[in-house]
C-alpha positions in Angstrom: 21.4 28.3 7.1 19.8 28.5 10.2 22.0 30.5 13.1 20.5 28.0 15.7 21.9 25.1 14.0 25.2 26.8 13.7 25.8 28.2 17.2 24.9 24.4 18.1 27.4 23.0 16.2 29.9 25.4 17.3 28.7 24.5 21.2 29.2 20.9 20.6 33.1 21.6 19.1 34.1 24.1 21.9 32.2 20.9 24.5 34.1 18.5 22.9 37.7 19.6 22.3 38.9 15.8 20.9 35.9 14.2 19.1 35.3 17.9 17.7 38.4 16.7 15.0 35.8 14.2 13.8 33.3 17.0 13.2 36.1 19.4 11.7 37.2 16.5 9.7 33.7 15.7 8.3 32.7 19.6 7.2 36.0 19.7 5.3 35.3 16.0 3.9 31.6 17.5 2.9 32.9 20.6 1.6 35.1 18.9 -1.2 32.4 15.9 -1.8 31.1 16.5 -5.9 27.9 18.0 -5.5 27.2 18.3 -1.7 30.1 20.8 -1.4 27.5 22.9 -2.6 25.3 23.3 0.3 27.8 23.1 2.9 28.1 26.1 4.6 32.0 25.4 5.4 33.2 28.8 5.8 31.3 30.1 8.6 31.5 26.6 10.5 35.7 26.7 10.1 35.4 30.5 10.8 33.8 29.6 14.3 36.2 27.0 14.9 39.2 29.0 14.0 37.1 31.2 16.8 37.2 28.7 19.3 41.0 27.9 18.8 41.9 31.4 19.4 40.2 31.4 22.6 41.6 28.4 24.2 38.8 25.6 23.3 40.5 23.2 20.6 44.1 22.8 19.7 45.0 24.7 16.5 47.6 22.4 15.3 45.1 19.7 15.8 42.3 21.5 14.3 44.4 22.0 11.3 45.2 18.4 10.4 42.0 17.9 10.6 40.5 19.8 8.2 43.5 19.7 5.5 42.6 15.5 6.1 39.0 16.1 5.5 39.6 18.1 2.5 41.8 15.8 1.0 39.9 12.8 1.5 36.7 14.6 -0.1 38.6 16.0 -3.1 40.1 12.3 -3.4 36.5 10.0 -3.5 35.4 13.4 -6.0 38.0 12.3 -7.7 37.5 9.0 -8.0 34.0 9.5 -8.9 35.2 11.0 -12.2 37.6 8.7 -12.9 34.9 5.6 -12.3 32.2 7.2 -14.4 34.1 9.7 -17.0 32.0 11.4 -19.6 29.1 9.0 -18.6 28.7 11.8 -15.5 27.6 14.3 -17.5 23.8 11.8 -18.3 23.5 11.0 -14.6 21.9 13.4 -12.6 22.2 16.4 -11.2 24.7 17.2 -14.6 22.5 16.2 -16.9 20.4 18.8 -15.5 22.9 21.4 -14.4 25.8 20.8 -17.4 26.7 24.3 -16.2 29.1 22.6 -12.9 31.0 20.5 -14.9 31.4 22.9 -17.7 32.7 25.7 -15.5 35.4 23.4 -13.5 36.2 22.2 -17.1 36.9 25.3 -18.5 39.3 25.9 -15.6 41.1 22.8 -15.5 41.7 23.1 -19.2 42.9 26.3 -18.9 45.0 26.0 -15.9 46.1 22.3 -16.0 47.6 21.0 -12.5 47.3 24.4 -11.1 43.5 24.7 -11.2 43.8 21.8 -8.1 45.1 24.8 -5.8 42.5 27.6 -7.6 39.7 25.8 -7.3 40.1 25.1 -3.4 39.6 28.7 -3.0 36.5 29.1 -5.5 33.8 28.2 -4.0 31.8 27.8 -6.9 34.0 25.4 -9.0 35.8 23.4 -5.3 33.3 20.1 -5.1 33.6 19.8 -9.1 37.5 19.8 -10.6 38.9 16.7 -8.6 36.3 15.3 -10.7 37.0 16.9 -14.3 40.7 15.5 -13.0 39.6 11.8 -12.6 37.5 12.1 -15.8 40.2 13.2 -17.9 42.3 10.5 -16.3 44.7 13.0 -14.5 47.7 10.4 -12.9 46.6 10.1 -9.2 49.7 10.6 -7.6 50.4 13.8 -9.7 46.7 14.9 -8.6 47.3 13.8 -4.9 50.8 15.9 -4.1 48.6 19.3 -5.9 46.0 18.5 -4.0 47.3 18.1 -0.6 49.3 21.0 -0.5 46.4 22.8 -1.7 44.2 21.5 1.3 46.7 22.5 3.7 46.9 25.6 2.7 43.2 26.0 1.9 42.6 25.1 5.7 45.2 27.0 7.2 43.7 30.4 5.5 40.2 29.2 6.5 40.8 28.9 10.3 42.8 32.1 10.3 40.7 34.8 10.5 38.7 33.2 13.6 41.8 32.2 15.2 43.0 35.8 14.7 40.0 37.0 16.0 39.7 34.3 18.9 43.3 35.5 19.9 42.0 39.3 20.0 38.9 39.1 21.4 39.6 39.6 25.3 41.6 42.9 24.5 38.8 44.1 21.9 35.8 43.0 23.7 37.3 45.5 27.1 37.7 48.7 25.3 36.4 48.8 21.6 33.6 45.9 21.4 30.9 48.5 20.0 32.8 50.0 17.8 34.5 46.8 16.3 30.5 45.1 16.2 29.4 48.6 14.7 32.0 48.8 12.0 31.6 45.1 11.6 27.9 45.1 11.0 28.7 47.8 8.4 30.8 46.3 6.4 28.7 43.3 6.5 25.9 45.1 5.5 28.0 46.6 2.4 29.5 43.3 1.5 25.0 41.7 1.3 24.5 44.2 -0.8 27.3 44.3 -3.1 27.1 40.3 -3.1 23.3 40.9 -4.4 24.2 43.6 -6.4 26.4 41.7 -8.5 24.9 38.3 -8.2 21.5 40.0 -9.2 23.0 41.3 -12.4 24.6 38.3 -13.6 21.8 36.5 -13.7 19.7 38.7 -15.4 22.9 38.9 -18.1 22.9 35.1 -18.3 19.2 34.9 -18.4 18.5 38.5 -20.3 17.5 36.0 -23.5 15.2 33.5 -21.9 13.4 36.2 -20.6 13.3 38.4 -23.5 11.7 35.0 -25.1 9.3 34.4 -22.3 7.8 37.7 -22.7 7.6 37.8 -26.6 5.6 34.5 -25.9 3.5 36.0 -23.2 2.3 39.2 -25.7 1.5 36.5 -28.3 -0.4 35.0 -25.8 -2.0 37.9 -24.8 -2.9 40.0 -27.9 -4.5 42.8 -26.2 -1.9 43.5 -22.9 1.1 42.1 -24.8 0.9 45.6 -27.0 2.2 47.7 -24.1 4.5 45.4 -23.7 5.7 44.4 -27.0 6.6 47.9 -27.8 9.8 47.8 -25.4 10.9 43.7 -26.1 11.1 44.2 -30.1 13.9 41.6 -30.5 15.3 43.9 -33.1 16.5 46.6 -30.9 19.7 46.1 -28.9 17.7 47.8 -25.8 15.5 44.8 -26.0 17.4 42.5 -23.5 18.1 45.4 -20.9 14.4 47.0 -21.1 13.4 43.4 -20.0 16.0 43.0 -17.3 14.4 46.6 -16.4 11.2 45.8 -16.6 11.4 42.3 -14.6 12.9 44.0 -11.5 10.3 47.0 -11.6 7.7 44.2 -11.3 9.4 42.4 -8.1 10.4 45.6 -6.6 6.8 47.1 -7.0 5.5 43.7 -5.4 7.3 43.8 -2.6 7.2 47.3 -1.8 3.4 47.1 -1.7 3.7 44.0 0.7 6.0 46.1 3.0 3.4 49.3 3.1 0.2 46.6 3.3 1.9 45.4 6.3 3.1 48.3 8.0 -0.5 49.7 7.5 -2.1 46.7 8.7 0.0 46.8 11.9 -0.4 50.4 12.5 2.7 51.3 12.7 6.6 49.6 13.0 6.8 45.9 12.9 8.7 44.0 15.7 11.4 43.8 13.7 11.7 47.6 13.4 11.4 47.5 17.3 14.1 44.5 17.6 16.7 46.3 15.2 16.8 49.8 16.2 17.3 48.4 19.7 20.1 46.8 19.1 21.3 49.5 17.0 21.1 51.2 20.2 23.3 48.8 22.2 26.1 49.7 19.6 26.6 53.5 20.3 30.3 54.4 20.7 31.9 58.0 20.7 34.2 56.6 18.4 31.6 55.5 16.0 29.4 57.8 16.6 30.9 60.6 14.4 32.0 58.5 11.5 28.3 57.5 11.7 26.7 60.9 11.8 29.4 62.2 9.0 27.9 58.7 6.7 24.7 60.0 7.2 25.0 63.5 6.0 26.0 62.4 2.7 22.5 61.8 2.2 21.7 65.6 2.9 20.9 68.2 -0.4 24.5 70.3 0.1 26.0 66.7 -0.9 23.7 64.9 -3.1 23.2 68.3 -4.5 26.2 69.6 -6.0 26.5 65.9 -7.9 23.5 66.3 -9.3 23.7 70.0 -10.7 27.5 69.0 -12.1 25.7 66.0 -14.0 22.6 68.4 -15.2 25.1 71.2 -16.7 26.9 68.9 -18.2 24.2 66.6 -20.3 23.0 70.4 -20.9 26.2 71.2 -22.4 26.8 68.4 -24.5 23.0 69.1 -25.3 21.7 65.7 -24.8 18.1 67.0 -24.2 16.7 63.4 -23.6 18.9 62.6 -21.1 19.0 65.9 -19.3 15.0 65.7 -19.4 15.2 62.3 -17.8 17.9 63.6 -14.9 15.4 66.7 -14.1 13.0 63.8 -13.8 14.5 61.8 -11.6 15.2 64.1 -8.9 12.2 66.9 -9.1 9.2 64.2 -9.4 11.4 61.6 -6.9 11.5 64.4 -4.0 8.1 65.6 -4.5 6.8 61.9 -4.6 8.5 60.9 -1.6 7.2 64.1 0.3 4.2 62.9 -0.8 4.5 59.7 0.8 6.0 60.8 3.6 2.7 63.0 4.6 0.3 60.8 3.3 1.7 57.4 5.6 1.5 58.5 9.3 4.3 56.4 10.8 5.2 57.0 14.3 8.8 58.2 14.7 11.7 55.8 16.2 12.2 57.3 20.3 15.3 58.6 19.5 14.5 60.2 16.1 13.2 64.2 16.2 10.6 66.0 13.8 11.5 65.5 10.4 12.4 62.2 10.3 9.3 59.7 8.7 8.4 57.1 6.0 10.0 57.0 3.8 13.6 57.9 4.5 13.9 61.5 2.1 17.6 61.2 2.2 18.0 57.2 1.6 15.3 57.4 -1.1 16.7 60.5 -3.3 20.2 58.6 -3.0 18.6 55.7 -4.5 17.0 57.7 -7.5 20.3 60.1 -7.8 22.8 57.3 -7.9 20.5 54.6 -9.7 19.4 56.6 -12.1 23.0 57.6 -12.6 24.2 54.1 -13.1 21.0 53.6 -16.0 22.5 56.7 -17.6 26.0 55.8 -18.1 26.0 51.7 -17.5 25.2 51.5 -21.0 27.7 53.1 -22.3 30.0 50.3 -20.5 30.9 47.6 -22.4 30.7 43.7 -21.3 31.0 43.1 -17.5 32.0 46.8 -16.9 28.9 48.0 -16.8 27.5 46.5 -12.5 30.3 48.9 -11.3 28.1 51.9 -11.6 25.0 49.4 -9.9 27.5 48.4 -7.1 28.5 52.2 -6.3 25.1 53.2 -5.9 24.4 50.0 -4.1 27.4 50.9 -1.3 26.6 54.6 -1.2 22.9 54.1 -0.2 23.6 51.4 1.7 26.6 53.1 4.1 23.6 56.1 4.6 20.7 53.8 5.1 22.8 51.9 7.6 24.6 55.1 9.1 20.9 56.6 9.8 20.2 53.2 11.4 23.0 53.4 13.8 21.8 56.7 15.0 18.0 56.0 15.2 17.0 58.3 12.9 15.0 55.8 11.3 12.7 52.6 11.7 14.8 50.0 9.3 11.4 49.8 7.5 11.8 53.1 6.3 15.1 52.7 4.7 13.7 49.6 3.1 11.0 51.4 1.9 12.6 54.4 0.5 15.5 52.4 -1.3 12.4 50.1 -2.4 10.8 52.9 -3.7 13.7 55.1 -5.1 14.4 52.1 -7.1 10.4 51.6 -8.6 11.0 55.0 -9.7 14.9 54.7 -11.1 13.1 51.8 -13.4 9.8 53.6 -14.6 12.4 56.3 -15.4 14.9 53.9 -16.9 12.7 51.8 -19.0 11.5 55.2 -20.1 15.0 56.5 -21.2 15.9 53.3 -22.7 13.0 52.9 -25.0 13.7 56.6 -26.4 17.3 57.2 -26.2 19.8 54.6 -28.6 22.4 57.5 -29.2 25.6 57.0 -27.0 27.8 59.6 -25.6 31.2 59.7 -24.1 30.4 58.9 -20.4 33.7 59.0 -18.8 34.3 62.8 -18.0 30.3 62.6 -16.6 31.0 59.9 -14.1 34.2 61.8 -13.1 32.2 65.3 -12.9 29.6 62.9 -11.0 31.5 61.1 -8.3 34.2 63.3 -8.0 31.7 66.3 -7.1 29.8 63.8 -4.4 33.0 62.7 -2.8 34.2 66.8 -2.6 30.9 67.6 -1.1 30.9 64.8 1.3 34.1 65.5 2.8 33.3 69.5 2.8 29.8 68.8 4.8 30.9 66.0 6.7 32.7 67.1 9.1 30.7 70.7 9.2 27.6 69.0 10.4 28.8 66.0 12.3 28.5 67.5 15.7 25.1 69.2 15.2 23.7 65.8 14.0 24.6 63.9 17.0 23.0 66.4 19.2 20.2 65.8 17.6 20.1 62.0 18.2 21.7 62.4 21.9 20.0 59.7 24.3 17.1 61.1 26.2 17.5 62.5 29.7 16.4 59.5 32.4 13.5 59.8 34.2 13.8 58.6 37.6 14.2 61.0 40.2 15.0 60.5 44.0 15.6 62.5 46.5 19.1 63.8 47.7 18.7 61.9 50.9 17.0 58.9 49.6 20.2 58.5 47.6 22.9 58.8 50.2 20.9 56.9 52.2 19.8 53.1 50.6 18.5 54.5 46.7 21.8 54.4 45.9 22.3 50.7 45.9 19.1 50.6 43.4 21.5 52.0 40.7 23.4 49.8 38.6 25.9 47.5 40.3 27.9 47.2 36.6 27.7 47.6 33.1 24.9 46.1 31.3 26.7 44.2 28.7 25.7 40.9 27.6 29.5 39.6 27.8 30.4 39.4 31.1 34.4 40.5 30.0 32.6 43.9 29.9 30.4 43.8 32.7 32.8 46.5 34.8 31.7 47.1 38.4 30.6 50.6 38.9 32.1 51.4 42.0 31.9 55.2 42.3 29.2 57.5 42.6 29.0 60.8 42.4 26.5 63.7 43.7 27.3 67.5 42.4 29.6 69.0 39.5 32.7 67.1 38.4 34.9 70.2 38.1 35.8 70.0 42.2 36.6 66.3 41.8 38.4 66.6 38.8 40.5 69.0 40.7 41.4 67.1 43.7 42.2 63.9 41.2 44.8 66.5 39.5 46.3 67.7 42.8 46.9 64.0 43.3 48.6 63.9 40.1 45.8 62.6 38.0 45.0 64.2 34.7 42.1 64.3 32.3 42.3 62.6 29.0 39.6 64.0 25.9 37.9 61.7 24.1 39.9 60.3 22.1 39.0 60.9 18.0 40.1 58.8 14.9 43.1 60.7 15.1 44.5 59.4 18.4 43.2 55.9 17.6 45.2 55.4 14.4 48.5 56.9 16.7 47.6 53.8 18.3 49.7 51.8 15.2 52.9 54.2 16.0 55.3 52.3 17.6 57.8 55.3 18.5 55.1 56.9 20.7 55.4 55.6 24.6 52.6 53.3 26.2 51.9 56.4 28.4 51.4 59.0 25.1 49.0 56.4 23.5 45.1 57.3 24.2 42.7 54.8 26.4 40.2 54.3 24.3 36.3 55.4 25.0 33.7 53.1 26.4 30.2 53.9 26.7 27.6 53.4 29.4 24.1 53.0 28.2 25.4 55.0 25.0 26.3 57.7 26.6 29.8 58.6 26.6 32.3 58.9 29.3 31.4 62.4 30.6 35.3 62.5 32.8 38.0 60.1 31.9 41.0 60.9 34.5 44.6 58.8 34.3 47.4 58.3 36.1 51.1 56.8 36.0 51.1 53.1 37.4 53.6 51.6 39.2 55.2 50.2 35.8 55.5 51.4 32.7 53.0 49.4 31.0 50.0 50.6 33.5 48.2 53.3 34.4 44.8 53.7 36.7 41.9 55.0 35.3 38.4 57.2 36.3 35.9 56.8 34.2 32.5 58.5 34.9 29.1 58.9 33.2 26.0 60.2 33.5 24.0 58.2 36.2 20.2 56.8 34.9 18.9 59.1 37.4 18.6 62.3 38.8 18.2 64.3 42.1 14.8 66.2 43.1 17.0 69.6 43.5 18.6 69.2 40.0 22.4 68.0 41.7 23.4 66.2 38.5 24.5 62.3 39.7 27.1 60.3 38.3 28.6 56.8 37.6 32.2 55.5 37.6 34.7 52.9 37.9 38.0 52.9 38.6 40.3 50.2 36.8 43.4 49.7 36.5 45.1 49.2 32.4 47.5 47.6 30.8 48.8 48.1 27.7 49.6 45.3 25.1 49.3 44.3 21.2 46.3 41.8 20.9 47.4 42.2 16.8 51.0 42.6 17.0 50.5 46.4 15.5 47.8 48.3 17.5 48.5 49.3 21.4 45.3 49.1 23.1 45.3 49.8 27.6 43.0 46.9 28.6 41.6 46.6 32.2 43.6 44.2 33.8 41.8 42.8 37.7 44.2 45.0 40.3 42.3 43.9 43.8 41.1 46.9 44.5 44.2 49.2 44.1 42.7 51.7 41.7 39.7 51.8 43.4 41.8 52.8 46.7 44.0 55.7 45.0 40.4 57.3 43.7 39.1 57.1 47.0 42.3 58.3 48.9 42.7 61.5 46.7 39.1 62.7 47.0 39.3 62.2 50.8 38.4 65.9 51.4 34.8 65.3 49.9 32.1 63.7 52.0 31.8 59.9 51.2 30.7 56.7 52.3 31.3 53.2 51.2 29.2 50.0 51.1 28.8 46.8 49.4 26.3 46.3 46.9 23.8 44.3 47.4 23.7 43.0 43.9 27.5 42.7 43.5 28.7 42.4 47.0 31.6 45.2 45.4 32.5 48.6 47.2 30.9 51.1 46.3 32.5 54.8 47.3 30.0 57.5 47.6 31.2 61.2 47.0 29.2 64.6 47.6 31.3 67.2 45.7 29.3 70.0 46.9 28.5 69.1 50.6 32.2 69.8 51.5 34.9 71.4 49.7 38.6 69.8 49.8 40.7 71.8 51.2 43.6 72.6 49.2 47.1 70.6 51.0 49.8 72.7 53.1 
C-alpha cells in the first residue's frame, strides 16, 4: 500500500469529522466483502482513525457505530452471496482458481459451528470468506445476524483501540519520551517484518516443498548434463529431498540479490541514498534512554557473546561424537569470519560519519550472527517435528535482527551493510546446510544442545552487556560542532544566530531555548542550589519503570531525558512548584558552537512540569505553558552572574544570557 495514499485518506477523515463515518463505514463494509476483504488494508486505516479520535478529530462513539455498521453489512451481502450461489461458488472464479479460501473458512466453520462468526472477524485470512460458507450451508439468517453483530462490535471496538489509546497519549509522550517511544517502536516493528517473513517464508516453502521438488526433477530430465549436480540432492527417495530443495531455492534468491545489492553499491561508489536517508533518521532518534539498551543490543553481536554459544555447541557435538556435524559447526564459523574479513577488505566502502575505524562492509558482527544462529537452526530444525521446527528460524531471525537494528540506531553502520552481511551470512548458512543435509540422515537428541546453545548466549549477553555499554557509546558520541565565534561576537548579536528552539518536526516539541550560557556549569549549578534547586541524573531504566509505582510521590518520580541534536542533557536542575503536582525545570545542553578561547557554550530552557497519567499507570512530568514563570525563577537566582536579555529574532521569545566566569555570585548574607 502506498503511505501517500494512506496519510491522504487519513487527512480527508481528520478534515471531515461527519462525512468521515461514510468513509469509516465503507473500509469496514470492504473489509468483510467475499474476496475484496483481501486487499483492504483495514487495519492500518481503522488504526489511524482510532488515532484521530484520540486526538480530538472525530467522535469515538460515532466512529464506532460506524465501523461495527460497515462490518455487518459486508459480512451480511458475503453472506448472501453464499446463500444465492451455494456449492456453484466454488466453479465461479476466483474459487475455482483459489479452492484454498473457501476450503480454509470451511474447515473452521465446520469445526467451530456458530462460533467461527466471532473467530473469523479477528483472522484476517479466513474474515471476507465464512459469512459465505454460512449462507452456502444455509446457516438460519437471524441465528447468523445476532453472532455476527456482536462480533462486529466487538471486532471494531478492538480495532480502533490501540489508535485511540495512542491518540489519547500522544501530547504527554510526544513532550518527554517521543525518541525513545519512535526508537523502541521502530524496533519492534522491525522484529515483528521479520518474524512475519520468517514464518510466512517457511510455510510456503512447506506447502509448496513438493511442487518444487517436482519442478526440479523435471528440470534435470530436461537438462541431462546440469541436472546431475542437481539430481544428486532432489532423489525423491530420500526424506532430505523436500528440505535440500527448499535449501537450495532460497540459496539461489539470496545469492541473486546479494549480487544486485554489491553491483549497485559498486556501481554508485559508495552508499546509496537510501543508506544516506536512513542513517539520518536513525540519527534524529537518539535518546539517553535508548541509547544504552541500544549499545547493550549491539554487543551481543561481539566474539565474548557469540563466542561462548558457539564453543558450548562445538564441545558438545564433540562429545556426543557427531563428527559430521561438529565438522560442519567448525565450518560455519572459521570459513564465515575469514570470508567476511575477506570481503570487508576487498569492498572499500566509505564509513557512516558517525561510525569509527573498524566498522565496514559487511557488518562482521551481523554477518557471523547470521551464520552462528542459522546454521544453528539447520542443525537442530530437523530434529523438530511438524510445525515446530520455524522456531529455531524465527530466533535467529529476532536475534540478528535486534543487532542489525541496534548498530543502526547508533550509526555504526550504512543499512546496506547489515543487509549485506545478513544476505551473505545466509548464502553461506545454505552452502553449508545443503552440504550437511545431503551427508548427514542420523538424528540426535537436540534438546539439551539448543539449551547449552541459547542458554550460554543469553548468560553471555547479560555478562557483556552491561560491561561494555558505556565504552560503546563513547565511541559513537556525536562529533564536536564546528562553528566557532568569538567571545564578543557572541554576547554581542552571534548569539541570536543560535537556535531559537528545538529542531523537531512536531511542533509539541519545538521548546524555546531561552537560556544561554558562556563558561563551566559547576558555578551556575551552584547558585540554582543556593536558590533551592537541585540536580537530577539522568534518569536510567531503573527510575523510569519507578515511574509505574504508585506509592512513590510526584516529586520522588524522575523527569524524564530529552535530547537536543542527540546529545543529552549535559545539567538537568528541579525545583518544588507551587503545587504538588509541579515542579520547574533547567535543562541545558551542549550549544552547536563554540568560543575562539575554548569557554565551552551552552543551551537551555526553562519549563515548567506537570505531572499526570497519559495511560492511567505510568507518571510522566510534562511541560505545561507557565507565561514565563520558570523562565523568571532561573533568571532571578543566577542574578549574581553577568547577563543580558533579548528577544529573538526568529522567535520573538526572551532569551537570558549568562557569563559564569565573567563575575562570580557572591554567596548571600
Amino acid at each position: 500500500m502506498n503511505p501517500a495514499w494512506l496519510d491522504s485518506v487519513t487527512d480527508w477523515i481528520g478534515a471531515h469529522p461527519t462525512a468521515a463515518g461514510a468513509l469509516i463505514f465503507l473500509i469496514a463494509f470492504c473489509d468483510a466483502l467475499v474476496v475484496v476483504g483481501i486487499v483492504v488494508p483495514a487495519l492500518p486505516l481503522l488504526f489511524a482513525v482510532g488515532a484521530l479520535i484520540g486526538l480530538g478529530h472525530v467522535s469515538g462513539p460515532y466512529a464506532l457505530v460506524c465501523a461495527a455498521l460497515g462490518a455487518f453489512c459486508g459480512d451480511a451481502l458475503s453472506y448472501w452471496i453464499g446463500r444465492r450461489w451455494g456449492g456453484q461458488l466454488r466453479q465461479r472464479w476466483p474459487f475455482a482458481r483459489y479452492p484454498q479460501w473457501l476450503d480454509r473458512g470451511e474447515s473452521l466453520f465446520r469445526r467451530h459451528g456458530l462460533k467461527s462468526i466471532a473467530i473469523a472477524r479477528f483472522v484476517g485470512a479466513v474474515r471476507p470468506f465464512v459469512p459465505a460458507i454460512a449462507g452456502m450451508l444455509v446457516m438460519p439468517f437471524r441465528r447468523y445476524a445476532l453472532a455476527s453483530l456482536v462480533a462486529c462490535i466487538a471486532w471494531a471496538a478492538l480495532f480502533l483501540a490501540p489508535g485511540w489509546v495512542l491518540g489519547r497519549s500522544y501530547d504527554a509522550v510526544a513532550a518527554v519520551a517521543d525518541r525513545l517511544a519512535l526508537a523502541l517502536g521502530a524496533l519492534a516493528l522491525a522484529v515483528a517484518l521479520v518474524w512475519a517473513g520468517v514464518l510466512y517464508t517457511w510455510r510456503w516453502f512447506a506447502e509448496h516443498a513438493d511442487l518444487l521438488l517436482a519442478r526440479m526433477l523435471r528440470w534435470t530430465r530436461a537438462h541431462p548434463r546440469l541436472g546431475r549436480y542437481a539430481g544428486a540432492l532432489i532423489d525423491p527417495n530420500r526424506p532430505e529431498s523436500a528440505s535440500l530443495a527448499m535449501l537450495a531455492a532460497s540459496l539461489l534468491a539470496i545469492s541473486w540479490i546479494w549480487f544486485t545489492l554489491v553491483a549497485m553499491l559498486l556501481a554508485s561508489g559508495g552508499p546509496l541514498a537510501l543508506d544516506h536517508h536512513l542513517h539520518d533518521l536513525m540519527w534524529t532518534l537518539r535518546n539517553p534512554l535508548a541509547d544504552r539498551l541500544m549499545a547493550g543490543l549491539a554487543s551481543l553481536g561481539d566474539a565474548q557473546v557469540l563466542g561462548p554459544a558457539a564453543a558450548v555447541a562445538l564441545g558438545y557435538l564433540l562429545w556426543r561424537r557427531r563428527w559430521m556435524a561438529a565438522a560442519h559447526w567448525l565450518a560455519a564459523l572459521v570459513f564465515g569470519l575469514v570470508l567476511t574479513s575477506l570481503l570487508e577488505a576487498a569492498i572499500d566502502m566509505p564509513r557512516p560519519p558517525t561510525a569509527p575505524a573498524g566498522f565496514g562492509f559487511p557488518s562482521v558482527a551481523v554477518t557471523m550472527t547470521t551464520i552462528i544462529f542459522g546454521f544453528f537452526a539447520v542443525l537442530i530444525a530437523r530434529e523438530l517435528p511438524g510445525r515446530k521446527r520455524v522456531w529455531p528460524y524465527l530466533l535467529a531471525g529476532v536475534v540478528t535482527t535486534v543487532v542489525g537494528f541496534a548498530r543502526l540506531y547508533l550509526g555504526a553502520h550504512w543499512p546496506s551493510d547489515l543487509v549485506g552481511g545478513t544476505l551473505f551470512g545466509l548464502a553461506w548458512v545454505l552452502v553449508l546446510g545443503i552440504a550437511y543435509r545431503s551427508h548427514v540422515a542420523r538424528s540426535f537428541w537436540m534438546r539439551p544442545l539448543a539449551i547449552l546453545f541459547y542458554a550460554s548466549f543469553v548468560i553471555a549477553g547479560l555478562w557483556h552487556a552491561p560491561r561494555v555499554a558505556d565504552d560503546l557509546l563513547a565511541r559513537f558520541a556525536a562529533a564536536p560542532p564546528t562553528r566557532v565565534m568569538a567571545q564578543d561576537e557572541w554576547w554581542g548579536d552571534g548569539w541570536a544566530s543560535l537556535p531559537a528552539q528545538r529542531n523537531e518536526d512536531d511542533e509539541r516539541l519545538r521548546w524555546p531555548l531561552d537560556v544561554q550560557v558562556a563558561g563551566p556549569l559547576a558555578p551556575l549549578q551552584a547558585a540554582l542550589e543556593r536558590d533551592g534547586w537541585h540536580v537530577q541524573p539522568q534518569a536510567d531504566w531503573v527510575a523510569t519503570l519507578a515511574l509505574l509505582d504508585d506509592d512513590l510521590p510526584p516529586q520522588q518520580q524522575a523527569v524524564l531525558p530529552a535530547t537536543l541534536d542527540a546529545h543529552a542533557e549535559a545539567l538537568l536542575m528541579l525545583r518544588a512548584g507551587g503545587r504538588p503536582d509541579e515542579r520547574l525545570a533547567l535543562r541545558i545542553w551542549p550549544a552547536p558552537a563554540v568560543l575562539d578561547d575554548g569557554t565551552p557554550l551552552w543551551l537551555g530552557t526553562a519549563q515548567t512540569l506537570q505531572a499526570g497519567k497519559p495511560f492511567g499507570a505510568a507518571l510522566l512530568w510534562r511541560p505545561v505553558a507557565d507565561g514565563g514563570a520558570a523562565h523568571a525563577a532561573v533568571r532571578g537566582a543566577i542574578a549574581g552572574f553577568e547577563q543580558v536579555e533579548a528577544p529573538h529574532p526568529d522567535s520573538t521569545m526572551p532569551v537570558l544570557r549568562v557569563r559564569t566566569q565573567a563575575q562570580a555570585p557572591s554567596p548571600p548574607d
